[in-house]
Every structure is written in C-alpha cells, then in structure tokens.
C-alpha positions as CSV (number, residue, x, y, z in Angstrom):
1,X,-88.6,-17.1,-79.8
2,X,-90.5,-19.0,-77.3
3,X,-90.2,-18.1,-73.3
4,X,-87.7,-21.2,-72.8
5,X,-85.2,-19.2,-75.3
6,X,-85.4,-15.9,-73.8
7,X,-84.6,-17.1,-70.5
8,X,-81.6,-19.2,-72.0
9,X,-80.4,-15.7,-73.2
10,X,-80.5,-13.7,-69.7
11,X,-78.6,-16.4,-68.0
12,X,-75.8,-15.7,-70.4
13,X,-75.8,-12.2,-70.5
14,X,-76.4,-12.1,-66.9
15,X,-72.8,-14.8,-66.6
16,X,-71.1,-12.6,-68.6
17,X,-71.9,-9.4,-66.7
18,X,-70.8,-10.8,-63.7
19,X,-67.6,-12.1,-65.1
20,X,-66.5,-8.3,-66.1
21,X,-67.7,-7.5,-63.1
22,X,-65.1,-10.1,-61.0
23,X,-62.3,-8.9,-63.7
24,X,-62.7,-5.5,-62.8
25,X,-62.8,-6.1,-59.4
26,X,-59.2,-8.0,-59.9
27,X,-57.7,-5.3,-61.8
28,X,-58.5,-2.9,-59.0
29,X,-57.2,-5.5,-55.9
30,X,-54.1,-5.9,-58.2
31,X,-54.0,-2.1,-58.5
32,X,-54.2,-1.7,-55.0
33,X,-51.5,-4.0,-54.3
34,X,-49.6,-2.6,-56.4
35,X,-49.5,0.8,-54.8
36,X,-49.3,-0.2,-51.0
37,X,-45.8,-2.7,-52.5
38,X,-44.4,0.7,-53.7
39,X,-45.0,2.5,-50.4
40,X,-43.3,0.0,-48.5
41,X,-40.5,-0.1,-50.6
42,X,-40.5,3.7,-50.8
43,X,-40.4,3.6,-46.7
44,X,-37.3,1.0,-46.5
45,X,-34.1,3.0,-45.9
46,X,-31.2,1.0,-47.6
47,X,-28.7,-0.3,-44.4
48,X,-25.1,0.0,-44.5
49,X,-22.6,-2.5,-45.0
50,X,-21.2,-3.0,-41.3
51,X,-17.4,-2.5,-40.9
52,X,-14.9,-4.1,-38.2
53,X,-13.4,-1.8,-35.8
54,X,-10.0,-1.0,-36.5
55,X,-7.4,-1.9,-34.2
56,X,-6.7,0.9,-31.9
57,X,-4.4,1.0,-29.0
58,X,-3.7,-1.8,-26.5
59,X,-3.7,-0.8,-22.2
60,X,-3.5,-2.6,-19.1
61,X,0.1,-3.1,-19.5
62,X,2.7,-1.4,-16.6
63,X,6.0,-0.2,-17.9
64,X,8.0,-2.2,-15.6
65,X,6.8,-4.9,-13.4
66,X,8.9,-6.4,-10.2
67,X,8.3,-10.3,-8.9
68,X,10.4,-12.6,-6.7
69,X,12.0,-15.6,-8.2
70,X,9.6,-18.1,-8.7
71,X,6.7,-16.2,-8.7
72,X,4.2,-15.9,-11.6
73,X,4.1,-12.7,-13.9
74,X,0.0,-12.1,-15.1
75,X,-0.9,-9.7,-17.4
76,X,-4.0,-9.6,-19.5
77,X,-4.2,-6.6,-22.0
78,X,-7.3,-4.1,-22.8
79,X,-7.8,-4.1,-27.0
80,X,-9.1,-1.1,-28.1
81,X,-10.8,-0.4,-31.1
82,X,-12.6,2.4,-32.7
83,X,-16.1,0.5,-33.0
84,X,-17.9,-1.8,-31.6
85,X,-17.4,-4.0,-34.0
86,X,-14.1,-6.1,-33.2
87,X,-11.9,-8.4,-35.1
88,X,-10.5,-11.6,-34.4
89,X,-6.8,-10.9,-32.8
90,X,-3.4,-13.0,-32.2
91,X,-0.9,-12.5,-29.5
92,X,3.0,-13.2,-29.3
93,X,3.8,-12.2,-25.9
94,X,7.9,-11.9,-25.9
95,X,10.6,-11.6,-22.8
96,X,14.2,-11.4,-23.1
97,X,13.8,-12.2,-26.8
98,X,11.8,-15.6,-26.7
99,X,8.6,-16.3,-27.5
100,X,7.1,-17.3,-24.2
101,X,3.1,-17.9,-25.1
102,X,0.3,-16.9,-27.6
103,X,-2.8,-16.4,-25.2
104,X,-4.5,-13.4,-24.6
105,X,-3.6,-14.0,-21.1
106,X,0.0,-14.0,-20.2
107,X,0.7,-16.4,-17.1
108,X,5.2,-16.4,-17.0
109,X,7.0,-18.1,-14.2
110,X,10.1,-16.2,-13.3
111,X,12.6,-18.2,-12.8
112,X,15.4,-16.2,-14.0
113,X,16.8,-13.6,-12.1
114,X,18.1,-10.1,-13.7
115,X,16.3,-7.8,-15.4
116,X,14.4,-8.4,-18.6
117,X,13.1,-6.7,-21.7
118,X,9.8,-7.5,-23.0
119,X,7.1,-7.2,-25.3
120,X,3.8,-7.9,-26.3
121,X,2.5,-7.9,-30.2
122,X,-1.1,-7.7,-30.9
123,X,-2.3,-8.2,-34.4
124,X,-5.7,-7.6,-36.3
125,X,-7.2,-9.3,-39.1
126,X,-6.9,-6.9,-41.2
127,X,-2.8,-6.6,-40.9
128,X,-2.7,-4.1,-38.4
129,X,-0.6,-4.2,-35.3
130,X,0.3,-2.7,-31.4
131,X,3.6,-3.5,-30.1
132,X,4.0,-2.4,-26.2
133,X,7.0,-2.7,-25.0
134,X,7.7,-3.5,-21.3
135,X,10.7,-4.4,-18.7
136,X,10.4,-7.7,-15.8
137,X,12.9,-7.3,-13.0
138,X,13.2,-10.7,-11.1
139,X,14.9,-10.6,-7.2
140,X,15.8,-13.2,-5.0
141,X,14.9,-12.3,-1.8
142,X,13.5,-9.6,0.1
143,X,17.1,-8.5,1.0
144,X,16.7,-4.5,2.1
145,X,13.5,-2.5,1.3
146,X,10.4,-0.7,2.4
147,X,7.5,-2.9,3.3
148,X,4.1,-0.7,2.3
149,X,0.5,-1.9,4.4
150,X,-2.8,-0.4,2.5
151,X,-6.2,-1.8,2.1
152,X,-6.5,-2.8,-1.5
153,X,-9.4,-4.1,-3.7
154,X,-9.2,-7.2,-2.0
155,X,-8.7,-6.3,1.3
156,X,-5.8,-5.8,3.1
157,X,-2.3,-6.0,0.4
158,X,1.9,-5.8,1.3
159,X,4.2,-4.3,-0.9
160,X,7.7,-4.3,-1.1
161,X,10.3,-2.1,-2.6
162,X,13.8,-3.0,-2.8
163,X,16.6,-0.6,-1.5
164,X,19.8,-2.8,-2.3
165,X,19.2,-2.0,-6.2
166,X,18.6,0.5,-8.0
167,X,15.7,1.3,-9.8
168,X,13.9,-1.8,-9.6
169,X,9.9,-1.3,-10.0
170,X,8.1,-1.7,-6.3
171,X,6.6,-5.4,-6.2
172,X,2.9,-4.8,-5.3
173,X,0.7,-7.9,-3.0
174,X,4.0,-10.0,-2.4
175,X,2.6,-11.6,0.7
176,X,0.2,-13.3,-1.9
177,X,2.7,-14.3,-4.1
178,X,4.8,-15.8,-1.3
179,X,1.7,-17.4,0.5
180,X,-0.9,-18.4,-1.9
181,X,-2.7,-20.3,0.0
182,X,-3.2,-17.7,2.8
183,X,-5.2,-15.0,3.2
184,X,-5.2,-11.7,4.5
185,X,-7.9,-10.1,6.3
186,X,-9.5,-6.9,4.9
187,X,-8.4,-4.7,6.9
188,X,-4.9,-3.8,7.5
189,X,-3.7,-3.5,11.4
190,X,-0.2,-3.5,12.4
191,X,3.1,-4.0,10.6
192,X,6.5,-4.1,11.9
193,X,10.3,-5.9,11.5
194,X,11.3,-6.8,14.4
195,X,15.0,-5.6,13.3
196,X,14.1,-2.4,14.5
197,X,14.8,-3.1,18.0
198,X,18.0,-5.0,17.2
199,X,20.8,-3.5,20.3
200,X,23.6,-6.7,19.3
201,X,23.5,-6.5,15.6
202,X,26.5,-9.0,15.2
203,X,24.4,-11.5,16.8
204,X,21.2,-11.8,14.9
205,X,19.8,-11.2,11.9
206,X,17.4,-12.0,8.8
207,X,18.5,-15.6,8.8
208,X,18.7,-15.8,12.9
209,X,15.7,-14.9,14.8
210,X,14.5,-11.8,13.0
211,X,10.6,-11.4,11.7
212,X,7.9,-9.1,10.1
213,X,5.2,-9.0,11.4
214,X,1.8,-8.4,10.2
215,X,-1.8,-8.0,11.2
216,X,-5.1,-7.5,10.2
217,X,-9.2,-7.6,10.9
218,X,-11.8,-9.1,9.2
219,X,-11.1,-11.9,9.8
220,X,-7.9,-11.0,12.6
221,X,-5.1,-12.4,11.5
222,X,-1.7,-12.8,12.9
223,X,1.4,-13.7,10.7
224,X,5.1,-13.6,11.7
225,X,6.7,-14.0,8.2
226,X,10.0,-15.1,7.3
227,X,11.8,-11.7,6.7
228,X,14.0,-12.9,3.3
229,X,11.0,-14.8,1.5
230,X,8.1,-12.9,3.2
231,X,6.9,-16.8,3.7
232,X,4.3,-17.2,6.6
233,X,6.6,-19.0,9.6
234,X,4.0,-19.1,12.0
235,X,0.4,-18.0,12.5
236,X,-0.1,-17.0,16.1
237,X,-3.1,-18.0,18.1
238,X,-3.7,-15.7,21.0
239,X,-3.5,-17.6,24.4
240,X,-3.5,-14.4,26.9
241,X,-5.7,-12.8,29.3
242,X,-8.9,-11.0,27.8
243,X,-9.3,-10.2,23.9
244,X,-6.8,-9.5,22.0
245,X,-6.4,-6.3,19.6
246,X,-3.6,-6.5,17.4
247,X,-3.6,-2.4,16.1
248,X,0.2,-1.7,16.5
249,X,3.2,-4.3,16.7
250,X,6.8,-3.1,17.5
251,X,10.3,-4.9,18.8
252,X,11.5,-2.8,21.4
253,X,15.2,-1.9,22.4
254,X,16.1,-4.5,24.6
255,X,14.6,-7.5,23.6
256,X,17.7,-9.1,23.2
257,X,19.4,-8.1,26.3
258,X,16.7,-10.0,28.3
259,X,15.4,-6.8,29.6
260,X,11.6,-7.6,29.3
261,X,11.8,-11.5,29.9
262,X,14.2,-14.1,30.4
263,X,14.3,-15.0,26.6
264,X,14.5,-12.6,23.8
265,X,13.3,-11.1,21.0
266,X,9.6,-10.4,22.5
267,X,6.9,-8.3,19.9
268,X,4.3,-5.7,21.7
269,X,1.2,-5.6,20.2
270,X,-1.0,-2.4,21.4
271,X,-4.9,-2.1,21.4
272,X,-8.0,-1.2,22.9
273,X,-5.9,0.8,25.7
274,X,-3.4,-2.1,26.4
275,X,-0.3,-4.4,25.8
276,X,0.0,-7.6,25.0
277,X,3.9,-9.4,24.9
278,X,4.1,-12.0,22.9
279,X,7.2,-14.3,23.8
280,X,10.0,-16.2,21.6
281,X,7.8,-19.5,21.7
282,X,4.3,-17.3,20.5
283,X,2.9,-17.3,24.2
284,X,1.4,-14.0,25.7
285,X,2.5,-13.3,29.0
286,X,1.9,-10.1,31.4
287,X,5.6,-9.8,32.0
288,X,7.5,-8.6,35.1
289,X,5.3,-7.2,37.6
290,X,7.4,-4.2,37.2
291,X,6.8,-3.7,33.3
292,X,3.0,-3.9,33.8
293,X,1.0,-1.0,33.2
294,X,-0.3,0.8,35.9
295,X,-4.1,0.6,36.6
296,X,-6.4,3.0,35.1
297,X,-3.9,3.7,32.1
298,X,-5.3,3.6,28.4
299,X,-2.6,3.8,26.4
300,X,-3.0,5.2,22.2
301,X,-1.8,2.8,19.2
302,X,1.7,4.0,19.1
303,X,4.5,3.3,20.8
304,X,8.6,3.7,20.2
305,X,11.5,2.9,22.2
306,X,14.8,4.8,22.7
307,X,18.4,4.0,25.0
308,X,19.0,6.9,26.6
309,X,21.9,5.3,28.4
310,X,23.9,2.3,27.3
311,X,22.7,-0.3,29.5
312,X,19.4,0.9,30.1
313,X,15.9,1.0,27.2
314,X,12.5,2.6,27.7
315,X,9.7,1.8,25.9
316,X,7.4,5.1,26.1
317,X,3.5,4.7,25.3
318,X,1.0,8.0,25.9
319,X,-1.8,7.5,28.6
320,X,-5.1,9.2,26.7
321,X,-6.5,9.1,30.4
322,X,-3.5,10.8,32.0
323,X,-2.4,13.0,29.2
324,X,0.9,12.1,30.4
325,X,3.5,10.3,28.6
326,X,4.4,6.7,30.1
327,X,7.8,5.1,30.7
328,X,8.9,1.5,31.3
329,X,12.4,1.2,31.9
330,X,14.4,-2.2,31.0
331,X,16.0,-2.1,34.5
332,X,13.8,0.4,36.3
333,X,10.2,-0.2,36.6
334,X,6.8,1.7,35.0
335,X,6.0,5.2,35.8
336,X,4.0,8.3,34.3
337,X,5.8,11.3,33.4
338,X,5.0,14.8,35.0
339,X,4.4,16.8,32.0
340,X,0.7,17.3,30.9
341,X,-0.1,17.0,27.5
342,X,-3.7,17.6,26.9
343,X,-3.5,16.7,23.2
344,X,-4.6,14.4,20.6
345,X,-1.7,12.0,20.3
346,X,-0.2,12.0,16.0
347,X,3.4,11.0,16.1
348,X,5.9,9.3,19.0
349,X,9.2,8.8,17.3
350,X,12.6,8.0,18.7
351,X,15.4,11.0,17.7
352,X,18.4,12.3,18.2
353,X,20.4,9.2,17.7
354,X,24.3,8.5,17.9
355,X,26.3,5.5,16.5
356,X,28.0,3.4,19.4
357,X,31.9,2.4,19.1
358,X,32.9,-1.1,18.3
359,X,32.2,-2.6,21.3
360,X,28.2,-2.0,20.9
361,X,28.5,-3.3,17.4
362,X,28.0,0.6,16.0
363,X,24.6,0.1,16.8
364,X,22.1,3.0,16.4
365,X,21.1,4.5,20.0
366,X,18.2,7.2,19.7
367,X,19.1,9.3,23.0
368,X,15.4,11.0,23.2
369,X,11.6,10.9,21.5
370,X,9.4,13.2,19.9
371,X,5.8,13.4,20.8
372,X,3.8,15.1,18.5
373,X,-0.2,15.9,19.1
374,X,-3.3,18.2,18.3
375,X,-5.2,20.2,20.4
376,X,-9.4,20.4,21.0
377,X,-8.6,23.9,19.1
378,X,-6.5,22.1,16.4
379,X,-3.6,23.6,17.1
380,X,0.0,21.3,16.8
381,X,2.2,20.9,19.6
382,X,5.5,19.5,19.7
383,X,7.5,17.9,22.4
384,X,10.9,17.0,23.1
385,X,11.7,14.6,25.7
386,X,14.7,12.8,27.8
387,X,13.2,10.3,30.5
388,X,15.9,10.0,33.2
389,X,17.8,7.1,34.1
390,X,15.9,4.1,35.8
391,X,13.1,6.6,36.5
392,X,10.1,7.9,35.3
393,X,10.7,11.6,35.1
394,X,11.5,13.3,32.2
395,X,13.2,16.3,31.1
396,X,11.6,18.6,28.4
397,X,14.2,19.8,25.6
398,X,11.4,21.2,23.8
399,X,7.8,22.3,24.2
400,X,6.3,24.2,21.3
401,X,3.0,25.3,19.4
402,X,3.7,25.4,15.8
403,X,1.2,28.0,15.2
404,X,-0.3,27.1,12.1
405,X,2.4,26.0,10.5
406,X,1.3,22.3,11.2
407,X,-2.2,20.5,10.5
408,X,-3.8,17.6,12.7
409,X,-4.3,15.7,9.3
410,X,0.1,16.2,8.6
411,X,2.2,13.3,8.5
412,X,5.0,13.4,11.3
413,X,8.4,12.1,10.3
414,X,12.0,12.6,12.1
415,X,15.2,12.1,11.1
416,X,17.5,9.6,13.2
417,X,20.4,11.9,13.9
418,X,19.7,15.4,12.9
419,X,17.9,17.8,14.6
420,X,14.9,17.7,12.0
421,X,11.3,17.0,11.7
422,X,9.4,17.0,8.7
423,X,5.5,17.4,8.3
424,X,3.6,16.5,5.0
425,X,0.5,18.0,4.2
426,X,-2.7,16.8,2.0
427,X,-1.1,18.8,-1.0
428,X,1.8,17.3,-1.4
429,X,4.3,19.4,0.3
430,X,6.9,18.5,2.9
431,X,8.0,21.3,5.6
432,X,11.3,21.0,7.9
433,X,11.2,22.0,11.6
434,X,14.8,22.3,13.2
435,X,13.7,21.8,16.6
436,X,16.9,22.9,17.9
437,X,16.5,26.3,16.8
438,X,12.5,26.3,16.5
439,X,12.4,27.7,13.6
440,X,9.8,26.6,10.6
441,X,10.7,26.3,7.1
442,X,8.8,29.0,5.2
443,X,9.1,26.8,1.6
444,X,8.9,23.3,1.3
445,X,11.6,21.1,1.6
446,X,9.8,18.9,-1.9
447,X,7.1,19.3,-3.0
448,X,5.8,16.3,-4.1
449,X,2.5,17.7,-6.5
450,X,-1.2,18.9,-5.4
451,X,-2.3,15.8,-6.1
452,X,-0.2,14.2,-3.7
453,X,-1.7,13.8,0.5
454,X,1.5,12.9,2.7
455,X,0.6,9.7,4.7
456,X,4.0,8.3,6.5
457,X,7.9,9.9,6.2
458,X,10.4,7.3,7.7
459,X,13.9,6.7,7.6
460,X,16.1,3.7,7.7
461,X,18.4,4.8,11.4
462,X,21.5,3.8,9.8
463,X,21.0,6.5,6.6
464,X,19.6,10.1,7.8
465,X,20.5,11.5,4.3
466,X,17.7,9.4,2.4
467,X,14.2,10.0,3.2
468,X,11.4,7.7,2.6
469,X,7.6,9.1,1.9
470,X,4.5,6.9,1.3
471,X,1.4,9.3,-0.1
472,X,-2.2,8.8,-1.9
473,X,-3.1,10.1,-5.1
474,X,-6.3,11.5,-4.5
475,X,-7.1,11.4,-8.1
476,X,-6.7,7.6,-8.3
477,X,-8.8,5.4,-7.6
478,X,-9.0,4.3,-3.8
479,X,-7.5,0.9,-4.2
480,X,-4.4,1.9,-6.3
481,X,-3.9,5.2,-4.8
482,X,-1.1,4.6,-3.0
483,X,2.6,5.9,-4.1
484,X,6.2,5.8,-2.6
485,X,8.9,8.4,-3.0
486,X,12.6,7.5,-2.3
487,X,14.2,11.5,-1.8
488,X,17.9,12.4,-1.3
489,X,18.0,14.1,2.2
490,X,21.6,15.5,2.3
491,X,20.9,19.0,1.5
492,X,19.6,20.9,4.3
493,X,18.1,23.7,2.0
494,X,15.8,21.2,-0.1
495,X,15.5,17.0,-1.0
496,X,15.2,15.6,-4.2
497,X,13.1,12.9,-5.6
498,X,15.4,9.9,-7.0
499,X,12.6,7.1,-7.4
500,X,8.9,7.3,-7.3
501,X,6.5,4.1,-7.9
502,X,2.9,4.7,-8.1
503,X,-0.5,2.6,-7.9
504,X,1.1,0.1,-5.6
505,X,-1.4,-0.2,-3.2
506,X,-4.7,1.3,-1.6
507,X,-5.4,3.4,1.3
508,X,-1.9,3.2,3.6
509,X,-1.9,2.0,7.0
510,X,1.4,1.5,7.0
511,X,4.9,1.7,5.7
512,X,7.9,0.1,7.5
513,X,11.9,0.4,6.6
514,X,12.5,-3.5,6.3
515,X,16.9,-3.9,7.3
516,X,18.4,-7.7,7.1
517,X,20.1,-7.0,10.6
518,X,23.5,-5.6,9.0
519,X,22.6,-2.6,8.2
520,X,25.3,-1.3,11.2
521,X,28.2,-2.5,8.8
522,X,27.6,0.8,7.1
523,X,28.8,2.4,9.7
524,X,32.2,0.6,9.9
C-alpha cells in the first residue's frame, strides 16, 4: 500500500474513534440528567388540594336595637369561618316578616313604629346556613327617659333610654341620628334639661319653652336641643364678658318666677371658677348686681338649687378658695356660708324634698342639699345643710366622717324624699347611708358585679322608689364601656335590677333624668 493509502486509513479510524468517543460522552450527559431529574422529583412534596372554609358563625349583630322613627337602622355582620379560605355568601336580611334587602350591609329606614321581629339568613356555597335572629323597637319621640353623656370612639356621643315603655333597648348616638349634619365635639362637657328647675309645671313644658342642653370641647360646642326630637334648635354663640367655659349647665329653681331676670327660663353654665347666665333670647348677661358672685370666689363645676321656703330659691355653688359653701338667694342677695369645709368637693345634691298642694301645681320642693367631699387624707365627709331664709347663713343638720366606709373615687347619689344616700364603688356595689340616723349599711344595697365601677346614681324627683345607675365595664373596651341599670328602690333592706343595657356608650360624663314637664301629674 503506498503512503497516500495509509494515511487514507488513519483518517478513518481516527473519525470513527472520535465518534465513540462523542457517543459515550452523550450517554453519560444523558445519564447524568437523568439522575439529577429524579432528585428533583424525589425532593417535590405533593401539595394539597385547598378546601373552602366552612361557614361558621355570624357576629356583630345586637339582640335588640332601639331607633326613633325615621331614623336609619345599620348593621353590617362579621362571617366567620373556620379557614382562611372563604366562600362566596348571600344575605336575606328579614323584619317583621318581609324581605327588606339582600346586601351584606343592611341600611332600613324605620318608619314604622312598634316593635319588630327580625332576622338575618346568611348562606354558603356549599348549602350551609346562620340564621340570627334579632328584635327593632321604633319610638316616636323622646317622651320620658334618661339622657347618658360619654366620650365614644368618635368623640363625644348621647344616649337615650326610654322610661314611658317598658323594656325597650337604650338607643345609643341619638343626637347623630337626629342631627346628621352636626357634629359633636370630642369631648363631652355639660348636659342638662332644663325641666329640672321647673317651680309652675302646669305652665310649661316639652312643647313650651323647655330644652336640653348639651356641651362639649374640641371644638366647644353649644347646643340647646329640642327636648321631644333631640333636634338642634339653636347653636349658641357666646357674646359675654371674658372666655367662656361651658363645664356644667343647670336650670335653677326659679327661673320661671323671674327670680334671676326679668324673663325666664335662664341656663347657668359653670367653669374655670365662674358663671355665666345665659338669657331666654341666647344672650349672656352678669345679672342683678345682687346675684353676682362675690370677688375672689372660684367656685367648682357643680352646682344645685333647692326652695327651702315657698316663695324663696337658692342656687348653692362651693367656693374652692373659701372652702365655704356659697348662697344666692332669689329674693335675697349672695353670701358665703360660715361653715368650713376644707374638702375636695364630689357631690352637691338637692334632698329632702316634699310635694306642694294644688295650688303649687304638686311641684317637687327639695327643702335642703347634701354636700359631699374628700379630705387631703382621703377621708369622706358628709354634710347636711339648711341656708336660712333671704340670708346667707346656714344651718348644719348633719356633719359627719364616714370613716372608711366611703372612697373619693364613689359615686354620690340621693334620694329626693327619703332620708338616703347611696355611694357606688369601683366594684360594683352600691351602699345606703340613712343620714338621719348616721348609720352605714354594712351589705350592699345591689350589687351590681366586680366588673362593674359606679359612675352617676340619680333619680327622677317625682319617683324616689326607682333608682337610676350609669357604670363602666372595665373589661370592655373604653368606647363601649358604658352601662345603665334601672333598679326598684322601694325596699329599704335591698333594690333590685329590673332593666340593664350595656355597651351604650364610652367613658360617662354624664347621665341626666330627661321629664316632659308633667311628670307632677303623678302626684295627683
């Protein structure tokens, strides 16, 4: 073979090497890649089919709820389920048998009055369904009640539960339902009816000249509202002397026998030390030079006013320079009492009252006042007092230390014609004092619960045997703490709870008995 040939021959052999030599090579990338496939399949874990959530339970809904005619009923339910993963839902929401709307949301105007039964049917995909049953009471007017003051989630809310029926639900922020254009300032001030100082009840009343009035700060607001529809009547603009400070409103006894101007029906407001009279036409005066308050006096954030004779009233404030009580006599003039009372002022309430005969229009006439105060050592005193006619001296019917028995942080409460009053403590328990006898209860006269603190005990003067208590939950949350107790007062030996609403508010400022100016019909 010549040299051309050979060479011919390695060329092929030489191809043919390196050809086995690529096919081996892809056998083993294919081998490779074959391996590292199944270790990635042997490290995927197989995923579960997801599941909806079953429908659980369905919250957010009250068992009764309370409106004024006209007003609109919103509720929007909390679904529950048992995963994350949620199914498609319809609603029927149902009231007084009819189908009234199928969105989540229920928006209802109530324009029937009468009391209601309702429900609302939530259903699943899957077939399953809650049914929550509910009752809607719907009033006409805000005839007879309890007007409650707190600082809600929003600021500063009213309440209103109704005393001329029966187990009707409290209705909760009813100035925004009767105003919803207006606001309310965030923090609650004063709050008063100015039927309280009603001494002609046949001549006025919730449709003649009567008002509740509210105010608040941040921003300061001042509303009289119309007392039957709670509807703002006028907005008062300050136009006195000085800045104004709107902490405590009341209508004294004698407004409308002229005795602090020459119209009637004037409001006090109270603050920073001073008084401010607001007159029938919404302007602040300084009043007769003989109402005016002496110079140097600060006087605290309370006030009441009592008729210890027929045809004469005192207003009674408590000088915090003085330590002295203060009197301002319809026909007398202004002047501080004698006694000293070196205390931390908690409660100034009007007591033992008597019904006048026909001629008075068997009006309610609170004969003396309770002054009730802590001192620098924390220790409760409690004073009885009788301010003589036309002057400013006073006679003392009781002076006391209670000894322990009483706390600086108790709520103070009297009742109108018996010779009781009643401190609440920060665990729910209510204590009598017959201040007659001075002797202290050694049980409670209710106990309303541990988790119960005792802000406010009032009473409507026309009714000592029903007793009206506005407490805090302190395990609810701050802005729905707020509770109200109606208790049967008759028996001296122990009351009784007959209605209780809770979560109707926030922290209380407040609570007022709100009359329609007849409530001395009872009486006939």
């Amino acid at each position: 073979m010549n040299h051309k040939g050979k060479n011919r021959n390695k060329l092929i052999e030489t191809n043919k090497m390196k050809k086995l030599k690529n096919i081996y090579l892809l056998l083993i990338a294919v081998l490779l890649m074959t391996a590292c496939s199944e270790n990635k399949l042997d490290d995927i874990v197989p995923q579960p089919e997801k599941k909806e959530g079953k429908l659980t339970n369905v919250e957010g809904i009250e068992k009764a709820y309370s409106l004024k005619q006209g007003a609109i009923l919103q509720i929007k339910p909390n679904v529950k389920f048992d995963s994350e993963q949620k199914q498609q839902l319809t609603y029927e929401w149902n009231i007084n048998h009819e189908k009234v709307s199928n969105d989540e949301t229920l928006h209802y105007t109530c324009s029937k009055l009468g009391e209601f039964p309702c429900f609302l049917k939530v259903t699943a995909a899957d077939g399953t369904a809650k049914i929550i049953e509910f009752k809607l009471f719907v009033y006409s007017d805000y005839n007879r009640g309890l007007l409650l003051f707190t600082e809600g989630e929003q600021g500063a809310e009213l309440a209103y539960k109704a005393l001329d029926i029966q187990n009707i639900p409290m209705a909760t922020n009813v100035f925004k339902q009767s105003n919803p254009n207006l606001m309310l300032g965030t923090t609650p001030l004063a709050l008063c009816w100015t039927g309280e100082g009603i001494t002609n009840p046949n001549n006025i009343n919730d449709f003649e000249g009567l008002n509740v009035v509210v105010s608040t700060d941040n921003p300061r607001k001042v509303y009289l509202l119309d007392p039957n529809t709670l509807e703002v009547k006028t907005e008062i603009v300050y136009d006195g002397k000085g800045e104004f400070y709107p902490n405590f409103a009341f209508a004294p006894f004698g407004g409308q026998n002229f005795r602090w101007n020459k119209d009637f029906n004037v409001i006090y407001f109270i603050g920073n030390g001073r008084d401010y009279m607001m007159t029938l036409d919404h302007h602040f005066l300084e009043g007769r030079a003989r109402h005016r308050l002496p110079k140097g006096v600060r006087i605290a954030d309370l006030a009441c006013s009592i008729i210890p004779l027929p045809t004469d009233m005192v207003r009674i404030h408590f000088d915090l320079n003085s330590k002295r009580l203060l009197y301002v006599a319809g026909l007398g003039g202004t002047a501080l009492g004698n006694l000293v009372c070196d205390v931390t002022p908690m409660a100034l309430l009007p007591c033992d009252g008597v019904y006048a005969n026909e001629l008075a229009d068997h009006r309610y006439e609170p004969r003396h006042f309770l002054f009730v105060g802590y001192t620098s050592a924390g220790e409760v005193n409690i004073y009885r007092l009788s301010p003589k006619a036309l002057k400013g001296e006073e006679t003392v019917l009781t002076n006391i230390q209670s000894k322990g028995n009483i706390k600086s942080s108790d709520a103070i409460g009297v009742n109108p014609t018996k010779p009781i009053m009643y401190y609440g403590n920060e665990n729910g328990k209510i204590f009598a004092f017959n201040y007659e006898s001075t002797n202290f209860s050694n049980k409670p006269y209710i106990d309303l619960g541990d988790d119960f603190a005792i802000k406010q005990i009032i009473f409507n003067p026309y009714n000592s045997n029903e007793m009206y208590v506005a407490a805090e939950n302190k395990k609810a949350p701050a802005h729905a703490c707020a509770s109200v107790f109606i208790i049967n007062a008759t028996n001296k030996e122990g009351g009784k709870v007959v209605e209780a609403d809770h979560h109707v508010g926030g922290k209380i400022r407040r609570m007022v008995f709100k009359g329609n100016g007849q409530e001395n019909l009872d009486r006939k």
